[in-house]
C-alpha positions as CSV (number, residue, x, y, z in Angstrom):
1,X,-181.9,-43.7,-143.8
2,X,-178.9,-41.7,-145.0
3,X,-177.8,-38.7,-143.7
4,X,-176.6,-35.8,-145.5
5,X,-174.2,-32.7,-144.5
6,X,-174.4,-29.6,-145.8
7,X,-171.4,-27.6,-145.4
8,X,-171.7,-23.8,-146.3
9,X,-168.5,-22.2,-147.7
10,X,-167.9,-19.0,-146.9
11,X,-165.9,-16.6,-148.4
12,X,-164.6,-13.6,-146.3
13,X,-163.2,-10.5,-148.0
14,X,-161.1,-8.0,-146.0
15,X,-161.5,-4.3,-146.8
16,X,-159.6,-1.3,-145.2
17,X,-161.9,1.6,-146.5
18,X,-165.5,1.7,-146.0
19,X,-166.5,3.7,-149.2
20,X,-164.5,0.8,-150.9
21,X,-166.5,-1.8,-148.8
22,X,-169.9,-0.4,-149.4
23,X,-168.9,-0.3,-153.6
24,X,-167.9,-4.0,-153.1
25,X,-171.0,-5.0,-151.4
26,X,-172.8,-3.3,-153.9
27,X,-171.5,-4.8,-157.2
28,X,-171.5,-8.3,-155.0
29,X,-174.7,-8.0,-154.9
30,X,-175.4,-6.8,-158.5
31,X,-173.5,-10.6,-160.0
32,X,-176.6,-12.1,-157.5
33,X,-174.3,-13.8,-154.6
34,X,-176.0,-13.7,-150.9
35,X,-173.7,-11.9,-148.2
36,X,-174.1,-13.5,-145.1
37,X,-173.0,-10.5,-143.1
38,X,-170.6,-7.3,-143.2
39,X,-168.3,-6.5,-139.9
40,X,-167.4,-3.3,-139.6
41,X,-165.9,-1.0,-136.7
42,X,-168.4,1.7,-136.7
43,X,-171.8,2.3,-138.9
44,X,-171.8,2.8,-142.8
45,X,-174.5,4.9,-144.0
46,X,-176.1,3.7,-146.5
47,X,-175.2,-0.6,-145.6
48,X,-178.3,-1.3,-144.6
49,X,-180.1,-0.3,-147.7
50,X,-176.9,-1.9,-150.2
51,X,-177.0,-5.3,-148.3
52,X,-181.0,-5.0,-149.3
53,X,-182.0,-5.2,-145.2
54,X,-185.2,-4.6,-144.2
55,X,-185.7,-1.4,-141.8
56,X,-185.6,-1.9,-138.1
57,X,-188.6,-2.5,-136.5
58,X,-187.1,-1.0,-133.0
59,X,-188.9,2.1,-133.2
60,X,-192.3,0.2,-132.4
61,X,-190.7,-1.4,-129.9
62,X,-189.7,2.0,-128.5
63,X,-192.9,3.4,-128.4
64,X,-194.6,0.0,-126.9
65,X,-192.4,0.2,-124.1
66,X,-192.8,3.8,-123.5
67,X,-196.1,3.2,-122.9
68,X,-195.7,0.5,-121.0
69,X,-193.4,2.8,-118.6
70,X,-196.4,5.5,-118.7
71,X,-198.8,3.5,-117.9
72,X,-196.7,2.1,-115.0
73,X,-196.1,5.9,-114.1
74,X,-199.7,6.4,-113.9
75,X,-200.4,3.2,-111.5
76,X,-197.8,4.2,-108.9
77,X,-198.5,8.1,-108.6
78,X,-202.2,6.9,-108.0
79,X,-201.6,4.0,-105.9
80,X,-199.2,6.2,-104.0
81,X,-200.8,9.5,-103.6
82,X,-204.3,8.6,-104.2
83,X,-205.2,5.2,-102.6
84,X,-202.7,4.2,-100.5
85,X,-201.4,7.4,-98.5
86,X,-203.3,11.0,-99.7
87,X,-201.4,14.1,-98.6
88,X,-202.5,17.4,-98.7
89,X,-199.0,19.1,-100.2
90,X,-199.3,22.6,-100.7
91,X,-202.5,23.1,-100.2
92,X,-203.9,20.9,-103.0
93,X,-205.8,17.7,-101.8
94,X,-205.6,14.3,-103.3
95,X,-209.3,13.7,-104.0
96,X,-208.5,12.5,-108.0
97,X,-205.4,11.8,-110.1
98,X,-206.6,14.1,-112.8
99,X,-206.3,17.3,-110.2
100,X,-203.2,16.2,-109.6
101,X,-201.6,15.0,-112.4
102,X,-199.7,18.0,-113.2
103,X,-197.7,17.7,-110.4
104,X,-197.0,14.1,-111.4
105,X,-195.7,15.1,-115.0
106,X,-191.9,14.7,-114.5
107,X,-192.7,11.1,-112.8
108,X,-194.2,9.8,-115.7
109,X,-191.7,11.4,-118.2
110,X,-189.1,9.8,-116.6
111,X,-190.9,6.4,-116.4
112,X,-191.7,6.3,-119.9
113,X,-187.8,7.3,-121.1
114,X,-186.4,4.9,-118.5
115,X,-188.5,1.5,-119.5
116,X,-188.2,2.3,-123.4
117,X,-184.2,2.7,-123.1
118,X,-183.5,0.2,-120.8
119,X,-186.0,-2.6,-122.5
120,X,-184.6,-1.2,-126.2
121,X,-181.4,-2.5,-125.0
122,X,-182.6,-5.6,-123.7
123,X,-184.4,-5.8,-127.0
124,X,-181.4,-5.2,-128.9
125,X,-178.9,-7.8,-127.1
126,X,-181.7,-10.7,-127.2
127,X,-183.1,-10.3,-131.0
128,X,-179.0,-10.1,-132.0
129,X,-177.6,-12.9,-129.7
130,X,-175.2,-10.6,-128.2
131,X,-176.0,-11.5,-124.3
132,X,-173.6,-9.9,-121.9
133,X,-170.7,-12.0,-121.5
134,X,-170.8,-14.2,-124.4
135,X,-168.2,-14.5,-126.3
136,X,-167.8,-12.2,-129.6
137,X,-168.8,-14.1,-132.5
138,X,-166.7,-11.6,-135.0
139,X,-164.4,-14.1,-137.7
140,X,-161.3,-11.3,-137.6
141,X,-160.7,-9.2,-134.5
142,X,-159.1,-6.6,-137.1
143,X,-162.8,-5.6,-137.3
144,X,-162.9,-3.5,-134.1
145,X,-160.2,-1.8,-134.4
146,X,-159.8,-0.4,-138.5
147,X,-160.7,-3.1,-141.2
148,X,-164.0,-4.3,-142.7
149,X,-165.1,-7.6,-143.4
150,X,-167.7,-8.7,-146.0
151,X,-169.0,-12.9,-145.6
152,X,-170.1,-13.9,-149.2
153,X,-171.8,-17.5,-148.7
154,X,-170.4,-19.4,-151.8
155,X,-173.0,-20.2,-154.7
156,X,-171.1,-21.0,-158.2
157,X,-167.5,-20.9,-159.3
158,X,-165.0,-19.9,-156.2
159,X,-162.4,-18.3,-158.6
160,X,-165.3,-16.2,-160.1
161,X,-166.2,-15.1,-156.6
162,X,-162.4,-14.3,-155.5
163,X,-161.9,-12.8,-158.8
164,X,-164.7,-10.5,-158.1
165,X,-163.9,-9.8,-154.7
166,X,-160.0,-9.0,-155.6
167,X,-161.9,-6.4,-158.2
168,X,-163.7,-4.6,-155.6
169,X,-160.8,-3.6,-153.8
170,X,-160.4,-6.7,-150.9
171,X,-157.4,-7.2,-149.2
172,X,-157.4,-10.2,-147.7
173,X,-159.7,-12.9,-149.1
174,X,-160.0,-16.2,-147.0
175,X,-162.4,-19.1,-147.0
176,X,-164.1,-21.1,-144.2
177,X,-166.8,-24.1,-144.4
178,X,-169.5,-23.9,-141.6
């Protein structure tokens, strides 16, 4: 039984304006080539929607773990002041949650911001393989600091590709097999 290797080729253009790099992505994807990924040193409005990704699914993710904070909010204010140690504090009595749950308001406000920030960000490193302390997985360090990069996985004619890539206003236009 033979074994085969596929190699991808890709192809990565080097941009230094963003308004050129998002026209570039655009007519890249107009002649029908797949890019891989787009590096750039801050957010480009209007990337997401050119590169044809699909919307972020993070706000459910926010709101699930909001709850999740409220609802842990609600179990410790009446654990705490209802079942486990009741105190009479200024004069109201802890006979039910419900009479008290104004007073327990900010608790559960904070709750609910603190687990859907903190778990968003967890969310965030995990579903994009960024773990703290890996090493960064960008192809040109020039990418944090002022350039943009656009990988164009190779399908067709290479000199078509570079030729179209030149035309959009790259750089610096490298290749790289994976």
């Amino acid at each position: 039984m033979a074994t085969t290797n596929h190699h991808t080729t890709i192809i990565n253009a080097l941009y230094d304006d963003d308004d050129i790099l998002l026209k570039g992505v655009k007519e890249v994807k107009a002649k029908g080539y797949h890019i891989a990924e787009v590096y750039s040193p801050f957010p480009i409005h209007g990337l997401d929607h050119a590169m044809g990704l699909k919307r972020t699914r993070i706000a459910i993710a926010a709101f699930m773990y909001g709850c999740l904070g409220l609802i842990t909010a609600i179990s410790l204010t009446y654990g705490m002041m209802i079942v486990d140690w009741p105190m009479n504090i200024g004069g109201k009595p802890s006979f039910t949650w419900g009479e008290n749950m104004p007073a327990f308001v900010p608790i559960m406000f904070e709750l609910t911001v603190f687990f859907a920030a903190h778990l968003m960000v967890w969310t965030f490193f995990i579903r994009n393989d960024i773990y703290p302390g890996r090493k960064a997985q960008n192809p040109d360090p020039r990418t944090t600091d002022d350039k943009f990069l656009m990988e164009v996985e190779l399908s067709g004619d290479k000199e078509e590709l570079m030729s179209l890539l030149r035309n959009t206003g790259a750089v610096e236009i490298s290749e790289k097999i994976n």
